[in-house]
Each structure stands twice: as C-alpha cells, then as structure tokens.
C-alpha angles and dihedrals in degrees: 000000000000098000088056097048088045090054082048104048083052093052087051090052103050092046091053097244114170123256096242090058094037087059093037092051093050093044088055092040089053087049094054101044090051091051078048099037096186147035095032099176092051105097103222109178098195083058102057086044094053093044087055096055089041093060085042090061090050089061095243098161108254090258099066086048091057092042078060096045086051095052087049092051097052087038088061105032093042107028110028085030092220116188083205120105114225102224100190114130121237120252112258115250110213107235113230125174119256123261098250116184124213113235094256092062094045084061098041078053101049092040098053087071124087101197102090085213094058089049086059091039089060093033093055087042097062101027098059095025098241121177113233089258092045093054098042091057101042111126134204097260088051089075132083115189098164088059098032091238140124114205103211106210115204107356134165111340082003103287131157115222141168127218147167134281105197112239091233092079097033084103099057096033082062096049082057110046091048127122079008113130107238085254098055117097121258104223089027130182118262080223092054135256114055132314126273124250082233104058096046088051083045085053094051092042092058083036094066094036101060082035097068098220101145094206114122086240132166145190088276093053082083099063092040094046086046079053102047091034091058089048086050089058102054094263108142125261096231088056089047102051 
C-alpha cells in the first residue's frame, strides 16, 4: 500500500497539485485500498463501487465520496496508467442556499469581540471576501495600503487574484503590520508561524455566539455576504464572480 501512495503522491507533485488535495486525495486512496486490501493496481469496477456504498453506509457526506472517487480516478489513470474508463457516477450533493448575513449582524459580530486582531481577522474577512485559508495565510507584502488592495497568491485552483481592503480598517491594519518584515504573516500565531484554519473559524464561531445572531453562519458567511453586499450596491456581477 505504501509503494502505491508514495507513486501517487509523486504523480500529484509533478502535476502541482495543492497540499490540501494532495492530502485529501491520499487520505481517500489509503482508505480504498484498505477496504481492497490487494491487488491495488488491478481497476475493478464492482469494487469501487462496493467501497463507495460502503462509505455511504458509514454516513461520510457525498462530497468526501466523490473526493474518493476522485483520488481513485487520478490513481488509475495517472499511476497505474489504465487505458479503462471508470464508469461509476458521482454521488448527488443536495444544493442548499448560503448563510448570508445582513450588515447589521456582521457588526454585531465584529463588535462582540474584544482582540483587536480578531476583530481585523473577521473585518478583513468580510470586507475583501477571503476564504479561511486565504486569510490565515495572508503576509505582510501581500498587502497594499497605499492602493487599498490584497493581492491573493495561489487560491483556490491556483489562481492569482487581487481584492479590496476597505478603507475603514486601513488604519488599524497599519498599527498591525508595523515594525512586521514583508515575509512575516499578517494575523500570526503568538506561537509562531500562521494561524491555524481551525482557530479563525474558532474566532467567528464565539463571535456569533456572544453576538446573538441566531443564523446558522460560518466562517465562509463572510465571503458570501462581501459577494451579495457588493451586488446590492450596483457592482457587476462579472467583477464580483
């Protein structure tokens, strides 16, 4: 088994995938061939098909069974270098709407914290529409004051892309990032290094609690409710996608 996530993991490198599907996609390969247990590099399709129910019966969510199905895909087509199509459907995600939040709820929000660098971690959040990910690993030299802008390096499929740091926290966002190198992080951790997804999404979650806002919000509320507040105000929809 090892042999054949270590190949992987080689194929995923070369091709640039991120860290976060890289892991994703050799967590979901270890539990397949476990559920196989031999013959790893022989494609059965009843198999995959059996591992997938099985995961299903476990309750795993249908995007983590096509995240598996993914893994096995790229582990056949990429490792094992099968000619053979794997012709097993997807799992159907059930659509729901976002949680957005009005105005008012994101500053009851914001202002139910006391750490001034929480309440920039959630403003800048909201206010340039970062992902968790994207916020936690902003640095210094991402920033442009001057200009009002954050340029966001390797996001999501490995983009590049540039947004906007409202003026009303420029201030404060100053204040912080003084006496900081250009390669140090912006919200870092007192223990060194960044902060974790895990604690920002930790930040919003007391946040909305002490707020009393009674939305079944997360972290990622913030980037939908940037997006639907600059739609409100007139912004096109192709600058805001």
């Amino acid at each position: 088994m090892q042999t054949e996530l270590q190949k992987t993991e080689r194929e995923l490198k070369i091709k640039n995938y991120s860290p976060k599907t890289l892991k994703s996609y050799l967590y979901g390969l270890r539990e397949y061939f476990s559920f196989k247990e031999k013959d790893y590099n022989s494609l059965d399709q009843e198999n995959i098909r059996n591992f997938l129910l099985y995961c299903e019966q476990k309750h795993i969510s249908p995007q983590s069974r096509n995240l598996f199905l993914n893994a096995i895909k790229f582990y056949y087509r990429n490792v094992t270098k099968s000619l053979q199509k794997i012709q097993v459907p997807s799992a159907k995600i059930p659509k729901s709407l976002p949680v957005v939040l009005s105005r008012t709820e994101i500053r009851k929000i914001i202002e139910s914290l006391n750490n001034p660098k929480h309440k920039l971690l959630l403003s800048i959040a909201y206010g340039a529409g970062l992902r968790v990910s994207e916020v936690v690993a902003l640095k210094v030299q991402d920033m442009d004051l001057a200009e009002l802008t954050i340029h966001i390096k390797q996001a999501k499929g490995q983009k590049d892309r540039i947004s906007v740091v409202p003026e009303s926290i420029s201030d404060e966002l100053k204040n912080l990032l003084a006496g900081k190198a250009n390669n140090d992080f912006v919200f870092g951790s007192e223990r060194g290094g960044k902060l974790t997804t895990r604690t920002a999404q930790k930040v919003f979650e007391n946040a909305l609690r002490d707020s009393g806002v009674k939305k079944h919000a997360t972290f990622h509320s913030l980037r939908h409710s940037f997006a639907t507040h600059l739609l409100e105000n007139g912004t096109d929809v192709r600058y805001v996608q």
